[in-house]
C-alpha positions as CSV (number, residue, x, y, z in Angstrom):
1,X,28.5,-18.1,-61.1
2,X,25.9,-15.5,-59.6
3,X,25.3,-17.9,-56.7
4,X,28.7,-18.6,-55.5
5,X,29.7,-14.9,-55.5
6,X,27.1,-14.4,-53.2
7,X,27.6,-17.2,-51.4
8,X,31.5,-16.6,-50.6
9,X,30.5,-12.7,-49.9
10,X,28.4,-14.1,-47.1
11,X,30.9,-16.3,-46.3
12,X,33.4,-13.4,-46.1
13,X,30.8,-10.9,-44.3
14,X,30.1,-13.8,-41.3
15,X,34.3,-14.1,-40.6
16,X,34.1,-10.8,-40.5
17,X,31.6,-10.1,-38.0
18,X,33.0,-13.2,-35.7
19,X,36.5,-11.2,-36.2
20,X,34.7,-8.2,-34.8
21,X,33.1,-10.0,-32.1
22,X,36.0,-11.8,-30.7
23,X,38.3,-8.2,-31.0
24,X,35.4,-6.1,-28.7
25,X,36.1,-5.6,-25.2
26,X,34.0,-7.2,-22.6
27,X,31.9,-4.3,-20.9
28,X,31.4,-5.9,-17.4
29,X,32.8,-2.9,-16.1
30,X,35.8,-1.5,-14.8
31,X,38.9,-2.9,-14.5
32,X,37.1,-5.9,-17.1
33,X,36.1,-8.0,-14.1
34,X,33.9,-10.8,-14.8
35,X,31.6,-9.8,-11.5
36,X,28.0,-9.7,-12.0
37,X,26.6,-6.5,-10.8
38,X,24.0,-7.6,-7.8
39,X,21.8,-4.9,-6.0
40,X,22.5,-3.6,-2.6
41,X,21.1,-5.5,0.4
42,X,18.3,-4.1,1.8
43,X,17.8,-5.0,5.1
44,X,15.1,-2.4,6.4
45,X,12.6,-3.1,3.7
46,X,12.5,-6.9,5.1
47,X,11.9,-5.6,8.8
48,X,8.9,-3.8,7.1
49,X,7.7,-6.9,5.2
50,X,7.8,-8.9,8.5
51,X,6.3,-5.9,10.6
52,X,3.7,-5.2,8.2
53,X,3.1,-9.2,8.0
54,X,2.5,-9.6,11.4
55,X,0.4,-6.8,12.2
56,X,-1.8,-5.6,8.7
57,X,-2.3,-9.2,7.5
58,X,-4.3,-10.5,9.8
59,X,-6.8,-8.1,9.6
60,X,-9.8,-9.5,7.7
61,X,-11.1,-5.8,6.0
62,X,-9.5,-4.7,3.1
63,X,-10.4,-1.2,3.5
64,X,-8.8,-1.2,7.2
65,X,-5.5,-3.1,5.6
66,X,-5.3,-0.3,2.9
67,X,-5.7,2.3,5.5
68,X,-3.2,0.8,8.1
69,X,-0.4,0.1,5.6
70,X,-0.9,3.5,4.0
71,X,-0.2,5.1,7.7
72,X,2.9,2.5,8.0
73,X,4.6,3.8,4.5
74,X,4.1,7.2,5.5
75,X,5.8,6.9,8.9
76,X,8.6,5.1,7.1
77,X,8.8,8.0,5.1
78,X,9.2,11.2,6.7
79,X,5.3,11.4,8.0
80,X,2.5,13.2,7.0
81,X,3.1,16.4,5.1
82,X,0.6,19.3,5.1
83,X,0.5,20.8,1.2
84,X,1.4,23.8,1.9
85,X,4.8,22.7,4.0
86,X,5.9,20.1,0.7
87,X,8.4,22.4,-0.5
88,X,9.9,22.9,2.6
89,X,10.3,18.5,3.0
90,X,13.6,18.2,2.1
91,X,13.7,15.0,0.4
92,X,16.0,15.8,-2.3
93,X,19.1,16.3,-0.1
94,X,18.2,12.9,1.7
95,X,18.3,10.6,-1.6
96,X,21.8,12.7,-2.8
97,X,23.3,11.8,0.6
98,X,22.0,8.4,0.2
99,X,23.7,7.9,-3.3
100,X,26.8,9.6,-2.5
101,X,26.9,6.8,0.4
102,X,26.3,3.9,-1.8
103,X,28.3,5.1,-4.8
104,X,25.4,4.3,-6.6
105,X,22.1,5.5,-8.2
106,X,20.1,2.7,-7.3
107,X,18.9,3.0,-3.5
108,X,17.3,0.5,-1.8
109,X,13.8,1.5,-1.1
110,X,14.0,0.4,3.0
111,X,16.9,3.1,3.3
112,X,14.8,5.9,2.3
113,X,13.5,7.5,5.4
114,X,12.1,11.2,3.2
115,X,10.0,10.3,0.5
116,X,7.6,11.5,-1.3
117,X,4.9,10.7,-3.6
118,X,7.2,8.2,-6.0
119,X,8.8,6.9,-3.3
120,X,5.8,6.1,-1.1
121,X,4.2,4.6,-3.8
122,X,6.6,2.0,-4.6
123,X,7.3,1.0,-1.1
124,X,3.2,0.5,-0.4
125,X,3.0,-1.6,-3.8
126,X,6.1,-3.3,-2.7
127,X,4.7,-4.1,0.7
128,X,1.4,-4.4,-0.5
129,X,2.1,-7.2,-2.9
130,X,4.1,-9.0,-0.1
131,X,0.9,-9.5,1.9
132,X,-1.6,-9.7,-1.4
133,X,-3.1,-6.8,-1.3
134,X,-4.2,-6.2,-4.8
135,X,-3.1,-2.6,-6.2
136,X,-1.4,-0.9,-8.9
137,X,1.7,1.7,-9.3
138,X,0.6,4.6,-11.5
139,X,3.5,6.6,-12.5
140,X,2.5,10.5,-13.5
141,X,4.7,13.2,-14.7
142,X,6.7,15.4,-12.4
143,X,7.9,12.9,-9.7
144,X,3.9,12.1,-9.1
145,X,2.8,8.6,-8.6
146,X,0.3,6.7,-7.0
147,X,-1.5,3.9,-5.8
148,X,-4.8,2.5,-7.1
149,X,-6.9,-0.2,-5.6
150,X,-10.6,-1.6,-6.1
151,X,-13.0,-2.1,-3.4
152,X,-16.2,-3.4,-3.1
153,X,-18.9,-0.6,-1.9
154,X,-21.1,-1.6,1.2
155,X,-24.4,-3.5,-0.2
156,X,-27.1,-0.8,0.1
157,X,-29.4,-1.3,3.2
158,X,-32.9,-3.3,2.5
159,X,-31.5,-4.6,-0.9
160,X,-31.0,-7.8,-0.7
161,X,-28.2,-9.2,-2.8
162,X,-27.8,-5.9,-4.5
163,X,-23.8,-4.7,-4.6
164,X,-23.0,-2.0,-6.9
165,X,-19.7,-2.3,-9.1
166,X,-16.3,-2.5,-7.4
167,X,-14.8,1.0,-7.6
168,X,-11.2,2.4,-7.7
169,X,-9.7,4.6,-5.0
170,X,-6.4,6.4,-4.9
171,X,-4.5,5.8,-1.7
172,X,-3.2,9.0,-0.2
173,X,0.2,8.6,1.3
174,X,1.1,12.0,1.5
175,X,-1.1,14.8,3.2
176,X,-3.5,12.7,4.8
177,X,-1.9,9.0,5.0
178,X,-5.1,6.3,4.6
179,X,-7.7,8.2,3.2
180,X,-9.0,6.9,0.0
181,X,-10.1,9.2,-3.0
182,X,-12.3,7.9,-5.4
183,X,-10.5,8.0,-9.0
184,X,-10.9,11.2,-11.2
185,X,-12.9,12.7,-8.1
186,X,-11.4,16.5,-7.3
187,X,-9.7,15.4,-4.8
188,X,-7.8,12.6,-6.2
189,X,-6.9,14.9,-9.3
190,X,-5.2,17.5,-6.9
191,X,-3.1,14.2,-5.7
192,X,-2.3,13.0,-9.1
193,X,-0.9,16.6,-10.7
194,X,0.5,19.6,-9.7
């Protein structure tokens, strides 16, 4: 007798969680339209992946591609902006206007044209992994994020056949777009935090 009870309780709990199934409401959104939700277009960011295509890929030095797609995010983005004028860059404003225009939070990352650090970030990743450029996306506190990519250092002169280990370089796309920073050196710290 102890089994069936808990058999037909089951039985009674399982037609009662189909009942509750079939009673809630879709929540595909207003109006309970059966539209899936599909990003805005973004146009500008494939202008960049054929600009940058054409005109960082072929370039056999990885160092140079770094450097020359670093400058490219950072014109896309407002420029270069000296430290001590970064509270004056009015990015803020920009992205609001942006998602008042879209009726949306997500913003396409071509249609950003005042970034800054998170913003230039993802776009070089972005436009880095479109033309295989190894590198990853750190993501800091703060807004703060950044690129990091290994390189190779130049074989030492007279050695032959001698190459140190591959070190990691943070790519600056803010105050001086192309320079690389060697991780945790000074420099790259004042980059990563405030």
């Amino acid at each position: 007798m102890g089994d069936a009870f808990f058999k037909g309780k089951k039985e009674e709990e399982k037609v009662k969680e189909e009942e509750e199934v079939a009673v809630a409401p879709k929540l595909t959104g207003e109006g309970n339209t059966d539209k899936e939700w599909c990003p805005p277009s973004d146009p500008d960011f494939c202008v960049y992946v054929c600009e940058v295509t054409k005109s960082i890929l072929p370039i056999t030095n990885i160092r140079e591609q770094i450097e020359l797609l670093a400058k490219y995010v950072a014109e896309k983005m407002g420029g270069k902006i000296p430290k001590e004028k970064l509270q004056d860059f009015s990015w803020q404003l920009h992205i609001s206007e942006l998602k008042f225009q879209l009726k949306s939070n997500v913003v396409p990352i071509g249609q950003i044209k005042k970034g800054i650090f998170c913003h230039r970030a993802l776009l070089f990743k972005a436009l880095a992994d479109k033309i295989g450029i190894g590198c990853s996306l750190v993501r800091g506190e703060y807004g703060r994020a950044w690129n990091e990519v290994q390189l190779m250092n130049e074989p030492q002169k007279g050695l032959t056949g001698a190459f140190s280990p591959p070190e990691f370089y943070i790519v600056d796309l803010m105050f001086h777009p192309g320079a690389l920073m060697k991780l945790r050196s000074q420099e790259a710290d004042l980059y990563r935090f405030l």
